[in-house]
C-alpha positions as CSV (number, residue, x, y, z in Angstrom):
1,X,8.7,-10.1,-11.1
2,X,11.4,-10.8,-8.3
3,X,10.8,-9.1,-5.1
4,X,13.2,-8.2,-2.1
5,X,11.5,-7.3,0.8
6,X,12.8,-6.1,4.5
7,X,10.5,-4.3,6.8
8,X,11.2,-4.0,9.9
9,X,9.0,-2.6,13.0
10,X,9.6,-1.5,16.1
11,X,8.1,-1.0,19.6
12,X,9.5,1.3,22.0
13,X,8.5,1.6,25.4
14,X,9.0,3.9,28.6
15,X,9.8,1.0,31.0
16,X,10.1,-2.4,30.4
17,X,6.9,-4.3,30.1
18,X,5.7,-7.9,29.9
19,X,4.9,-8.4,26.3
20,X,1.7,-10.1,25.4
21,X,1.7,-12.8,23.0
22,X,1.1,-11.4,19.5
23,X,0.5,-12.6,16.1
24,X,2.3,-11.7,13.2
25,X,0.8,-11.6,9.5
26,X,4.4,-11.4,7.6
27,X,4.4,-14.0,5.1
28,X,3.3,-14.0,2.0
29,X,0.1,-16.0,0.7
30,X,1.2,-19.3,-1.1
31,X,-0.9,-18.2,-4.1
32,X,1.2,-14.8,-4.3
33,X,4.5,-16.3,-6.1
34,X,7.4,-18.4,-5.8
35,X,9.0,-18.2,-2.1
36,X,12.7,-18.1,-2.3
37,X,13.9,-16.6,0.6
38,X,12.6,-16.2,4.2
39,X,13.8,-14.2,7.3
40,X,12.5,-13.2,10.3
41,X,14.3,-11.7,13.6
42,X,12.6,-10.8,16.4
43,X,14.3,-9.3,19.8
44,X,13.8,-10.3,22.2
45,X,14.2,-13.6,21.4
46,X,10.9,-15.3,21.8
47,X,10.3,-18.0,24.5
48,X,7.8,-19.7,22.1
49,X,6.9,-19.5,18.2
50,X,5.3,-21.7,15.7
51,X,3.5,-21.1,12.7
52,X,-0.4,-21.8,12.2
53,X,-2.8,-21.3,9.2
54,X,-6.1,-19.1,9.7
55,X,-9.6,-20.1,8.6
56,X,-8.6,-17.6,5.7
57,X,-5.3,-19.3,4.1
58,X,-3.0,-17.0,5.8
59,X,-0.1,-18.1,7.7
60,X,-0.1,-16.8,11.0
61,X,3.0,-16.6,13.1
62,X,2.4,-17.0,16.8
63,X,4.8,-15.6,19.1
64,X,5.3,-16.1,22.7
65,X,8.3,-13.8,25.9
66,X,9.5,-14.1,28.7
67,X,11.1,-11.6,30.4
68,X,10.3,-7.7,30.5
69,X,11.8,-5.9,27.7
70,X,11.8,-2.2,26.9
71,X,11.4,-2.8,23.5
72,X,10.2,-5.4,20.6
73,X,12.0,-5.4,17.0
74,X,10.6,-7.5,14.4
75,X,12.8,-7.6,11.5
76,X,10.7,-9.9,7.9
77,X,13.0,-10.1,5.2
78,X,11.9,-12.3,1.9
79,X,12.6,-13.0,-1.6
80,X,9.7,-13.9,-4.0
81,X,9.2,-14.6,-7.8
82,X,5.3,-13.0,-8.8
83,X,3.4,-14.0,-11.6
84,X,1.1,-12.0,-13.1
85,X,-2.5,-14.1,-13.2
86,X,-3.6,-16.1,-16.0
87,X,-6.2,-14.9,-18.4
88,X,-9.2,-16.6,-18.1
89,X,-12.6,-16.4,-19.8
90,X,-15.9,-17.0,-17.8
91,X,-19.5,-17.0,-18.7
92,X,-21.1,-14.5,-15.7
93,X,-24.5,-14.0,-15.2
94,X,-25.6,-10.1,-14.5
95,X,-25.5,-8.0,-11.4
96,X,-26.6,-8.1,-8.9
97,X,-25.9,-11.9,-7.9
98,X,-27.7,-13.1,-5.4
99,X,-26.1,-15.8,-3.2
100,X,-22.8,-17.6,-3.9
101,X,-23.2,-20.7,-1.2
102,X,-21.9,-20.8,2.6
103,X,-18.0,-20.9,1.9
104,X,-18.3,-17.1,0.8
105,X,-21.2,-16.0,2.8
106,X,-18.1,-14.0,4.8
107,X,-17.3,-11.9,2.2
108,X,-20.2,-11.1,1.3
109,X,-21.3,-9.2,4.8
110,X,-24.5,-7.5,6.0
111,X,-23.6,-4.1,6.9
112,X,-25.6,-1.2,5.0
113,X,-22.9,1.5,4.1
114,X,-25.2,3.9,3.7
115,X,-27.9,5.4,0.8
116,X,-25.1,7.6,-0.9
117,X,-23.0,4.4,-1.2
118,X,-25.7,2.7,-2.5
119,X,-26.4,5.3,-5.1
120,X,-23.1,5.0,-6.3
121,X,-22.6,1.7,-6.9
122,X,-26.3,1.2,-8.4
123,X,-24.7,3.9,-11.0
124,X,-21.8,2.4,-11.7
125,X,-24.2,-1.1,-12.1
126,X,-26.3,0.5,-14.8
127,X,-23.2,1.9,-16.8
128,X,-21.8,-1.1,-16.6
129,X,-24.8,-2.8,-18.1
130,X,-24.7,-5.8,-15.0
131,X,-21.5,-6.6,-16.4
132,X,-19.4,-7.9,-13.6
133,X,-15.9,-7.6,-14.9
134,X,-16.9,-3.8,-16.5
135,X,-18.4,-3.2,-12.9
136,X,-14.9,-4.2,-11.4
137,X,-12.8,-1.8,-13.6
138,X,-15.3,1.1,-13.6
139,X,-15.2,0.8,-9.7
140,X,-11.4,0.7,-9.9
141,X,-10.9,3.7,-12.0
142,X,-13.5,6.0,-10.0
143,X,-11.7,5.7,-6.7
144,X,-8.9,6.0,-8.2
145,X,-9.8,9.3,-10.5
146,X,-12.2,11.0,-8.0
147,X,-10.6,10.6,-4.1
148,X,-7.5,12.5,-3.2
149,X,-5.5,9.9,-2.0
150,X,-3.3,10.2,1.3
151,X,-1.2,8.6,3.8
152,X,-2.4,7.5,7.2
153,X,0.1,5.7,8.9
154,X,-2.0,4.3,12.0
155,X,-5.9,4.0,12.5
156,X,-8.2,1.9,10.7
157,X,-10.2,2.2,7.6
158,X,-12.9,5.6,7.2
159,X,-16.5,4.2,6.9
160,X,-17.3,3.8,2.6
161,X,-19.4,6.4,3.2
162,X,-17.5,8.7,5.0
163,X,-14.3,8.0,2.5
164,X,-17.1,8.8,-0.9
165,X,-18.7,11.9,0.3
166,X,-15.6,13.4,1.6
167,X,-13.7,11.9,-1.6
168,X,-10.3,11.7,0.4
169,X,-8.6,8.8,2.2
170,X,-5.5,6.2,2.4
171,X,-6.1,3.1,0.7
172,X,-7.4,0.8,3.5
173,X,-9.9,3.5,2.9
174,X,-10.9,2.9,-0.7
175,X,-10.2,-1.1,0.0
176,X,-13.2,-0.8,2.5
177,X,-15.4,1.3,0.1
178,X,-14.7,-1.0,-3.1
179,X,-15.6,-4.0,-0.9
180,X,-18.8,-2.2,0.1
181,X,-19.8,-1.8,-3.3
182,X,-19.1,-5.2,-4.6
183,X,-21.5,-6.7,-1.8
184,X,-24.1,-4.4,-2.6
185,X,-23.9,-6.4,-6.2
186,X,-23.5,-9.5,-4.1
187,X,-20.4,-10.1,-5.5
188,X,-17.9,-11.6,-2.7
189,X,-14.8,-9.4,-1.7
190,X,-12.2,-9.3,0.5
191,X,-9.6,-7.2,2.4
192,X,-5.9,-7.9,1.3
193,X,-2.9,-6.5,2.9
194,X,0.7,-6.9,1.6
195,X,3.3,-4.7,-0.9
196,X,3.2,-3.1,-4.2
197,X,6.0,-2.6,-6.8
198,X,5.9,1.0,-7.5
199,X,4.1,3.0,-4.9
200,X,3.3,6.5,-5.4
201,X,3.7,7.7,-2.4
202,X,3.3,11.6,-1.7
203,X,6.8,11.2,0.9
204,X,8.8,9.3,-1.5
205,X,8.7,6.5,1.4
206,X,7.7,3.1,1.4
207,X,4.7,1.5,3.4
208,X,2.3,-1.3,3.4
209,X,-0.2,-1.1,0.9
210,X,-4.2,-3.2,1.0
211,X,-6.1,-3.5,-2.0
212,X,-9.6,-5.4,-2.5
213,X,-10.2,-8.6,-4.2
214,X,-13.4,-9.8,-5.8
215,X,-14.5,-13.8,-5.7
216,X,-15.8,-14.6,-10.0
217,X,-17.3,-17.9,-10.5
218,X,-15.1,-19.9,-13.5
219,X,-12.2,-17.2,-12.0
220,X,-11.7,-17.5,-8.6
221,X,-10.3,-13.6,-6.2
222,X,-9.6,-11.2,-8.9
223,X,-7.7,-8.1,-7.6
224,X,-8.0,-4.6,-8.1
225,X,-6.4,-1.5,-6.5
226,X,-8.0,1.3,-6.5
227,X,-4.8,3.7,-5.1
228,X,-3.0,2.8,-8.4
229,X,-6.2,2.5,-10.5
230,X,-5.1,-0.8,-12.0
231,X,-5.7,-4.7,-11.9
232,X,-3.2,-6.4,-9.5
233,X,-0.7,-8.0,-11.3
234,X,2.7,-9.2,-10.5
235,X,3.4,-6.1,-9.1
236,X,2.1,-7.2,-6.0
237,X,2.7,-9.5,-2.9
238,X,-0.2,-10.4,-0.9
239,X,0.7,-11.3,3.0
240,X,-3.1,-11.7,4.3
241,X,-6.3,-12.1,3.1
242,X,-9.9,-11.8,5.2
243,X,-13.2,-10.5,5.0
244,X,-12.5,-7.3,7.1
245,X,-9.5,-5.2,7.7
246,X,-8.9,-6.2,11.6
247,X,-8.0,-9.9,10.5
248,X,-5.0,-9.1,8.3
249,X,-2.9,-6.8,11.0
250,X,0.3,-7.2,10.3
251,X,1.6,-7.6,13.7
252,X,-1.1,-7.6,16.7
253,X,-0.2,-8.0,20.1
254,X,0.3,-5.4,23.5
255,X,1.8,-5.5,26.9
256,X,0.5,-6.6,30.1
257,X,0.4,-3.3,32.8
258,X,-0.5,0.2,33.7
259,X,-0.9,2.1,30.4
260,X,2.5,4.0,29.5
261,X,4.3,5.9,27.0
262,X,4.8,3.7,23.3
263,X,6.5,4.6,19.9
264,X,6.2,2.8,16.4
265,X,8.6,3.3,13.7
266,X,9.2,1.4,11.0
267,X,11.4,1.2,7.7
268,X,10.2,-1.0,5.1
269,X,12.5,-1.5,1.4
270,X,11.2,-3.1,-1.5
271,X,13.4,-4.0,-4.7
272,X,11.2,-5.5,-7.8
273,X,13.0,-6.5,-11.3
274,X,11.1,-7.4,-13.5
């Protein structure tokens, strides 16, 4: 599938402030497709930028001002050719796993989410039989068919447990929850930020969409998204990967000074042919 991407963001302020340095999470992952195209405006112009890699594969760009401004525009624009991932076929032993060496031991966390979490996902375990890839899909198809699904514009995720006994939330909210449930199986997961084809979204508008990926031995990060209630395919582009949400921001910086009034907006368009 061929993507065309713009989103752009904007920061609007009540007097001009000295802007902080601040990271931006706007390209795609190399794994996510074939990078044809690659834009990025930011005003005020920048008195300093480069480009780093994080700890987690992501490309981080780093972005350094000068002057006061009264506002900051960052304008991404990209073309990309997805593929949808190869099958593969992968002896697994049953849930729940138990250890998957150091390089995961991030994703695999230590937080309880609670006993009704726990429940759940020992449920979905048994009906599954301990068969990780059923597991996967049964998780997938639950969010999706039992939480009313909204949007939240700002804010970060709902605890799991808060987002499965209320059975409503955006879907950084189920991301969180799924991710939960595949540690409690000791099965590595992640948070992963970027765009999706096709969005249902109740306003008919565009915005950035997460999803959860699972780590498979023989596989490698499988992804799932629970909003849609499908595997990922080529139907999406991954920006950031990482363990927890706050990592894959999409643009994270402030302003040096007294606290005063701020605005977001932003407009984000997405064209996908297959």
């Amino acid at each position: 599938m061929r993507f065309s991407v713009r989103h752009e963001t904007v920061y609007s302020y009540e007097a001009p402030v000295a802007l902080a340095p601040h990271r931006l999470r706007l390209t795609p992952r190399g794994e996510a497709g074939r990078l044809l195209l690659r834009g990025l405006v930011i005003e005020p112009e920048p008195a300093a930028l480069r480009e780093i890699e994080d700890a987690h594969g992501n490309v981080l760009t780093l972005v350094e001002f000068g002057d006061p401004a009264s506002a900051l525009r960052i304008d991404s624009q990209f073309e990309i050719e997805t593929q949808a991932p190869l099958a593969a076929d992968a002896s697994l032993p049953p849930l729940p796993w138990h250890g998957e060496g150091a390089a995961l031991a991030p994703y695999l966390g230590a937080t309880d989410p609670g006993a009704a979490v726990r429940d759940f996902a020992r449920l979905l375990m048994a009906a599954s039989r301990g068969e990780a890839p059923a597991f996967l899909d049964a998780l997938t198809r639950a969010l999706y068919e039992r939480t009313d699904r909204r949007i939240r514009d700002t804010g970060y995720a709902q605890s799991p447990e808060e987002t499965l006994l209320r059975a409503v939330g955006a879907c950084r909210d189920l991301v969180v929850l799924f991710i939960a449930c595949c540690r409690l199986m000791g099965i590595p997961a992640r948070f992963v930020s970027g765009y999706q084809a096709r969005a249902e979204s109740v306003d008919g508008k565009r915005h950035l969409h997460a999803w959860p990926e699972a780590f498979l031995p023989g596989l490698g990060w499988r992804g799932y998204d629970p909003t849609h209630g499908t595997r990922v395919s080529d139907g999406h582009v991954a920006l950031c990967a990482a363990p927890e949400q706050a990592e894959t921001m999409p643009v994270e910086g402030g302003y040096y000074g007294a606290p005063m009034g701020t605005s977001l907006r932003y407009r984000l368009e997405i064209v996908a042919e297959d």
